[in-house]
C-alpha positions as CSV (number, residue, x, y, z in Angstrom):
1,X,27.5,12.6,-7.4
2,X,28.4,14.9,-4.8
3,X,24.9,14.9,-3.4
4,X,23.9,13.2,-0.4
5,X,21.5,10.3,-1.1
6,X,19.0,8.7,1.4
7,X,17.2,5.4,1.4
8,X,14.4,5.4,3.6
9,X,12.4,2.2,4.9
10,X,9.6,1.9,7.1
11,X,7.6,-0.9,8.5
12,X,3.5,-0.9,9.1
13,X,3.1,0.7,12.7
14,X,0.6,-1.3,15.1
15,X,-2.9,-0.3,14.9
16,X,-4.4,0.9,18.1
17,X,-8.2,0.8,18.7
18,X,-7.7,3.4,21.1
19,X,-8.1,6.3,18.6
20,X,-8.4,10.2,20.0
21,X,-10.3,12.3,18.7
22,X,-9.9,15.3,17.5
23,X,-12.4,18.1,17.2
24,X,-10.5,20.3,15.0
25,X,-10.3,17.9,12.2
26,X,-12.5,18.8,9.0
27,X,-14.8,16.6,8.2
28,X,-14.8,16.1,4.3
29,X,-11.0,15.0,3.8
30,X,-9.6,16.4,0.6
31,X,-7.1,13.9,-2.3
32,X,-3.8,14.6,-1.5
33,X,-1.8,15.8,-4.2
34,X,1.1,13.7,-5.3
35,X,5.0,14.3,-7.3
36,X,6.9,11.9,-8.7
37,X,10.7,12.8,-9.4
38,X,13.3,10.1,-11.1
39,X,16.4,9.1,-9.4
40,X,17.4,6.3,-10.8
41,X,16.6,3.6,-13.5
42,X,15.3,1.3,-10.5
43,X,14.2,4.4,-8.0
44,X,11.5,7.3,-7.4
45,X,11.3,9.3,-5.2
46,X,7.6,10.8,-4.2
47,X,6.5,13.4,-2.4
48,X,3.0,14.4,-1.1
49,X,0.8,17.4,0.1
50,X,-2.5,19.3,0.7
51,X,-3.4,21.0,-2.6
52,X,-3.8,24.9,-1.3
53,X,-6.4,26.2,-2.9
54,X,-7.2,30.3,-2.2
55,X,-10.9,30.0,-2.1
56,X,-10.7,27.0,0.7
57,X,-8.8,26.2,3.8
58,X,-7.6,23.2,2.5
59,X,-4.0,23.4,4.5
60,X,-5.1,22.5,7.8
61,X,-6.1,19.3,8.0
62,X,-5.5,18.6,11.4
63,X,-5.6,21.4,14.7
64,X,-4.0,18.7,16.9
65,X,-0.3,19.5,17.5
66,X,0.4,15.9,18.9
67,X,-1.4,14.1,16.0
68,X,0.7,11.3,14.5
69,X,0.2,11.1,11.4
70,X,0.8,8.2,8.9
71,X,0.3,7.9,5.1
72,X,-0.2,4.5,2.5
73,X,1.9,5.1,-0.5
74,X,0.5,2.1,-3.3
75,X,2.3,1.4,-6.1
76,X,1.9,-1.2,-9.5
77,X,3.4,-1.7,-13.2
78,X,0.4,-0.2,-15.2
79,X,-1.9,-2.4,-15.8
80,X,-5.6,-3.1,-14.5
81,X,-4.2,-7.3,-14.2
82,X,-1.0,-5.9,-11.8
83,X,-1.1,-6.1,-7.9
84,X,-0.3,-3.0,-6.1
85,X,2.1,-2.7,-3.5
86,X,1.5,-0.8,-0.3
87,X,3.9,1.3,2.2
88,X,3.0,2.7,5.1
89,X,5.0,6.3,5.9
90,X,5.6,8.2,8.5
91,X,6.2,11.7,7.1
92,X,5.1,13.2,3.2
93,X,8.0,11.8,1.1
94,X,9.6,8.7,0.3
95,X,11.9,6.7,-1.9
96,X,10.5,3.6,-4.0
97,X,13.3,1.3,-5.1
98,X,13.8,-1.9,-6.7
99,X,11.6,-1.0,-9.8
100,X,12.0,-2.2,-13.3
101,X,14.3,0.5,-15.7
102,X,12.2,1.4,-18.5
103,X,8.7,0.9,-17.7
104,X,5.4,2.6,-16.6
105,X,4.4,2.6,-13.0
106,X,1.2,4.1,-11.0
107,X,1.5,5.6,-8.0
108,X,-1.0,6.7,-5.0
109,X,-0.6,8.3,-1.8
110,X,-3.3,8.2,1.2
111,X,-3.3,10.1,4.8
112,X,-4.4,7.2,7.1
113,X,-7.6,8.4,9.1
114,X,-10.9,7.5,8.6
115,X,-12.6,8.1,5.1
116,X,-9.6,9.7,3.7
117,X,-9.7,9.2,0.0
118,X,-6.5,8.1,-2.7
119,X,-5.3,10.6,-4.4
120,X,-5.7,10.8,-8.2
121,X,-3.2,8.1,-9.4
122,X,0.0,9.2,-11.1
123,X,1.7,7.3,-13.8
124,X,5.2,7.4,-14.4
125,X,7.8,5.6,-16.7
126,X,11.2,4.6,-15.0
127,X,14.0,5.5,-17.1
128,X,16.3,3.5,-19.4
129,X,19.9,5.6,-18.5
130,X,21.7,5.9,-15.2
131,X,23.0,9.3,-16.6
132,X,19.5,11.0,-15.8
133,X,19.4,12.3,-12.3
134,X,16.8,14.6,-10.2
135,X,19.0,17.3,-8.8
């Protein structure tokens, strides 16, 4: 209990028509890959990358220092008949609270620019006990 806790929220950021654009972005954008940690029977917390794979430069996505980047984080109880829930995010992790204790969620990440791609959907189950904690 000694460890500092963080709850983060964020609101959708305006959309601009005035897009630059960058030359040094690749073309064919790759699924980010996604982790989903417990923290608490109502609470995940997820975090999000660029799978690094040693036979392709998948780690630069992006050769524009200044390039703000935003991501959609989607979220539903499992089920095909559920509505998901989006959040827009500013940086590659974030916590998702309010959820029901004992029961299976999915979760998807997206970077926001043009024809990026969900990544594969990850399913977790919320947990019944307060005791269990990510350290």
């Amino acid at each position: 209990d000694a460890e500092p806790r963080y709850l983060v929220s964020v609101r959708p950021a305006r959309v601009s028509n005035n897009k630059k654009s960058c030359s040094g972005r690749n073309k064919t954008q790759k699924p980010l890959q996604l982790v989903v940690g417990t923290l608490t029977p109502t609470s995940v917390f997820l975090s999000w990358g660029i799978l690094v794979n040693p036979q392709h430069d998948w780690t630069a996505t992006s050769n524009c220092a200044s390039d703000s980047r935003f991501y959609t984080v989607r979220y539903r109880e499992k089920g095909k008949d559920k509505k998901w829930v989006f959040q827009l995010c500013p940086v590659t992790e974030t916590v998702i609270d309010n959820l029901k204790p004992n029961t299976h969620y999915e979760f998807g990440v997206k970077d926001n620019v043009e024809d990026s791609i969900w990544s594969k959907t990850f399913n977790h189950k919320t947990v019944l006990s307060s005791k269990y904690l990510m350290i």
